[in-house]
N, C-alpha and C positions, 0 to 999 in steps of 0.2 A: 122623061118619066121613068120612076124606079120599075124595074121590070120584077122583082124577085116580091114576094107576098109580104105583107105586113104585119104583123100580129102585136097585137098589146102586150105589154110586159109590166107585171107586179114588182115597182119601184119604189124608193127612197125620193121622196122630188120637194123640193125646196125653191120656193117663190118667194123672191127678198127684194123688193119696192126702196127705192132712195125716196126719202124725206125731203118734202120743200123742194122739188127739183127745179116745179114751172117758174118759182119766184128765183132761183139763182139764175135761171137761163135770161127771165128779164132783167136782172142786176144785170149779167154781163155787157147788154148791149150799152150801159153806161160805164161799166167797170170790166177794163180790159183784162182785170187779176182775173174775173170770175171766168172768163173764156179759159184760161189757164190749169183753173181749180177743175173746170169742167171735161177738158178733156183729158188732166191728169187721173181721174176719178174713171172715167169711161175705159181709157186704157186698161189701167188696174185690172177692171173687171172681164176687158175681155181676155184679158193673160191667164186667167182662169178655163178659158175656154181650153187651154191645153189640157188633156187628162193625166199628163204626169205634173200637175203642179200639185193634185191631193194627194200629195206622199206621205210618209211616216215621220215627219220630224216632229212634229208636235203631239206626236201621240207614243212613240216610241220609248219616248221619258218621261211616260205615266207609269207610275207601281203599279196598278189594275191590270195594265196592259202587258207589264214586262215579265208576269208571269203564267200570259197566255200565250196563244201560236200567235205570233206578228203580225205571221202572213194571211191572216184569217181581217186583218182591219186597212190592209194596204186596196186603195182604192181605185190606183193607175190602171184602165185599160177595162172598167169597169165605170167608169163615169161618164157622164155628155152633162156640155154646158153651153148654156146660150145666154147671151148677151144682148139685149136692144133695149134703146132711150135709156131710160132711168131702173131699169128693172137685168134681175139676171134669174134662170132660171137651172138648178142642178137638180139631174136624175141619178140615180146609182143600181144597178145589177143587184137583188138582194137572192140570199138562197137561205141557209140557217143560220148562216154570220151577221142577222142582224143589228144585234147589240154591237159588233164591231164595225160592222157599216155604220150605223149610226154614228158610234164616238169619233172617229173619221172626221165626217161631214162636220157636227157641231162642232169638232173642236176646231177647223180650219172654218167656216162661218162665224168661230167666235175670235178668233184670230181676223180675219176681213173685216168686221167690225169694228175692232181696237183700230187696225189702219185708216179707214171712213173715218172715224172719231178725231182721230189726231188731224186730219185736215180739216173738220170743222162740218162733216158730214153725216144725219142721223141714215140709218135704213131704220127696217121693221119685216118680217116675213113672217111665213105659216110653212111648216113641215110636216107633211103625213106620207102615209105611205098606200098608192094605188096602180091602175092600171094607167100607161102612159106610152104612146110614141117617140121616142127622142132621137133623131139622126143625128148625124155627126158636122151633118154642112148646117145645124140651126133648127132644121123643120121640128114642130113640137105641138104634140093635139093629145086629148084623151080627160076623161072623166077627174086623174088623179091631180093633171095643172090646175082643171076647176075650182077642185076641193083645194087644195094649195093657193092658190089665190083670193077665195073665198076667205080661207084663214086669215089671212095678212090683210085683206080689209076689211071683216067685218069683227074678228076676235085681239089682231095686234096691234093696234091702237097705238099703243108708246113705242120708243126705239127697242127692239125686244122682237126674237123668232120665238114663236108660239107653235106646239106642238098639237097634233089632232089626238083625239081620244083615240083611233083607229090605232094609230101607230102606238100611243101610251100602251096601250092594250097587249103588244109584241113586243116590250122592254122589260126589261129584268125587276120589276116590281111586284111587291116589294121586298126591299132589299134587307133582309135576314141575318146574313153574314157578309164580314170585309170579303172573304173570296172571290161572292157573287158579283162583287164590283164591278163597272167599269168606269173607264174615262168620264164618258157623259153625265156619269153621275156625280162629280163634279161645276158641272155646267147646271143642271138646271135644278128650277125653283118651281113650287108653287106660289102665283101671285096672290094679293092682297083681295083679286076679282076672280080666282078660283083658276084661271088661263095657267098653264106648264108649261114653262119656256127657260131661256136667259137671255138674259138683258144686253146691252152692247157696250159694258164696259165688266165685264164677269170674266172675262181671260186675264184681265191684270191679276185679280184675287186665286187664283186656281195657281199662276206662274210664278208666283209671290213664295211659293213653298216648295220651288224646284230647286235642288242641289247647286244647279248652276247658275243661279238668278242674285243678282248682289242689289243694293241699295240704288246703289250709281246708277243700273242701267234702268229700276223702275222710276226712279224721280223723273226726270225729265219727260216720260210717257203721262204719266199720271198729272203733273203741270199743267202739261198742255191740254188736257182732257176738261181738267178741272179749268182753265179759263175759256175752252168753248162752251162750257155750260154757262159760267156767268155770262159770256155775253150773250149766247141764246138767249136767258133769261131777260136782260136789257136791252135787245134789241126787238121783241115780240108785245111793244104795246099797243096794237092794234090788232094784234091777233092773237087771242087768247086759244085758238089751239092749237097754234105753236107752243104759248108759254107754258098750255098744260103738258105738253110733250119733255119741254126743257124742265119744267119742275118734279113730271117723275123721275127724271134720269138725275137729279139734282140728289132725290130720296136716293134711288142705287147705289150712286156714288158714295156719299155717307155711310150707304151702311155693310160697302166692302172693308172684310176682314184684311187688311192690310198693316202688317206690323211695323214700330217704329225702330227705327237703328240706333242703337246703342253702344257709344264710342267708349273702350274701356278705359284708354288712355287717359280722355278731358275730363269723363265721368256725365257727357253731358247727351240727351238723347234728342235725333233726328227724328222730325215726323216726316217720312217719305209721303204721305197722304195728309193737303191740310184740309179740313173742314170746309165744305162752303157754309156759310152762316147765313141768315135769316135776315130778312130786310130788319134792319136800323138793330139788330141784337145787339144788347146791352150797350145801346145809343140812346139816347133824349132827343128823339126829333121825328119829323115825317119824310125821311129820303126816300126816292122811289127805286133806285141802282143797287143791286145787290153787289154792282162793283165800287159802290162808294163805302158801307158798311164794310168789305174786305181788305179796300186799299187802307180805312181805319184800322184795320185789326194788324196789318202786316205793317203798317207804323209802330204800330205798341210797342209788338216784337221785337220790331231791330231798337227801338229806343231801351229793352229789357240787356237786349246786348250790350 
């Protein structure tokens, strides 16, 4: 038993749910990959449990950031995270740096998202800001995990970390002048159903316009991204809210700002992002595969070649 007194502490805490967990863990018992996927996924998240893994690399080479104190958004030694089943939970120390606390957290949750994605993994979570216990060996209780929990299943619905009113309320809104900037503000959106969040492919579009980001290294991310949505989409016909989950994230995808590369050499321009297109689009028929409609479109092309 802890012997020293306990007190609640007014935190940052973030509850983020993996998607479809219970049906992979029954795939695996017939498909050895999915053992593999699952506990590659599980590791991931608890190497997070280290508090020097929220460091400044993704926030350091934000303009917002690089012309405030640094040391005001670095989150090492100020964080607790826990780890169980298909869930992870992160609290964070807040005092008047919370805009930089914030951008922190989202921007490395928006970052952990791209990584899920790429192995074919959706989450969704709810982030506000309350009163919370969080130890360091795991134990974790209080009103603010509630409210954080509550968010993530009854307001984030899609792949997508939804923000509380509480916390909106103690962010830099609204935003007036570029100064008042931060990071985060970058990352989120208001949705189509009124929820403040971003979505779990919104880190490609933000790093799309970093100095040191080239074509080369976004294509292959964006790829792959882009063929777990279509097979989400073909492989959910029996369960329509999966598909609905796969066909918002299908809308996101589409409508990141992601620009195309332009070879000055050939004269000829790369789309690093291609479209997913619409069942049977500009097809004559009733296919049901949004990967048969694409595999059509990606013949055209090379035949345009």
């Amino acid at each position: 038993m802890k012997n020293t007194p306990l007190n609640y502490e007014l935190r940052l805490i973030a509850f983020i749910d993996i998607l479809g967990f219970k049906e992979i863990v029954k795939q695996s018992e017939i498909d050895s990959s999915k053992i593999e996927l699952i506990y590659s996924v599980l590791e991931y998240l608890k190497d997070w449990e280290k508090s020097e893994k929220w460091d400044l690399k993704f926030v350091e080479i934000e303009e917002s950031a690089q012309y405030k104190d640094l040391s005001n958004f670095d989150l090492r030694g100020k964080t607790n995270t826990t780890s169980f089943s298909d869930s992870i939970v992160v609290s964070i120390q807040v005092d008047q740096n919370i805009n930089e606390m914030a951008s922190t957290l989202i921007v490395n949750l928006a970052y952990i998202g791209t990584v899920l994605l790429e192995k074919g993994i959706l989450f969704r979570g709810g982030l506000t800001l309350g009163n919370i216990i969080h130890i360091d060996n795991g134990t974790v209780f209080g009103q603010g995990l509630i409210d954080a929990f509550m968010l993530e299943t009854r307001s984030a619905k899609y792949p997508r970390i939804v923000l509380s009113d509480k916390l909106l309320k103690e962010l830099n809104y609204p935003l007036e002048r570029k100064r008042n900037r931060y990071p985060y503000h970058q990352y989120l959106d208001r949705f189509d159903d009124g929820c403040v969040g971003f979505h779990q492919l919104i880190y490609y579009q933000v790093i799309e316009s970093w100095t040191e980001m080239t074509p080369e290294l976004l294509t292959e991310p964006i790829s792959k991204v882009r063929k777990v949505i279509i097979n989400g989409l073909d492989s959910s016909f029996e369960k329509p809210e999966v598909f609905e989950k796969f066909k918002w994230l299908k809308e996101q995808y589409n409508k990141l700002l992601i620009l195309s590369d332009f070879d000055f050499e050939t004269k000829t321009e790369e789309h690093i992002k291609q479209k997913i297109r619409e069942l049977n689009e500009g097809i004559s028929g009733q296919n049901i595969h949004y990967s048969y409609t694409d595999k059509l479109f990606e013949n055209r092309s090379k035949d345009k070649k």
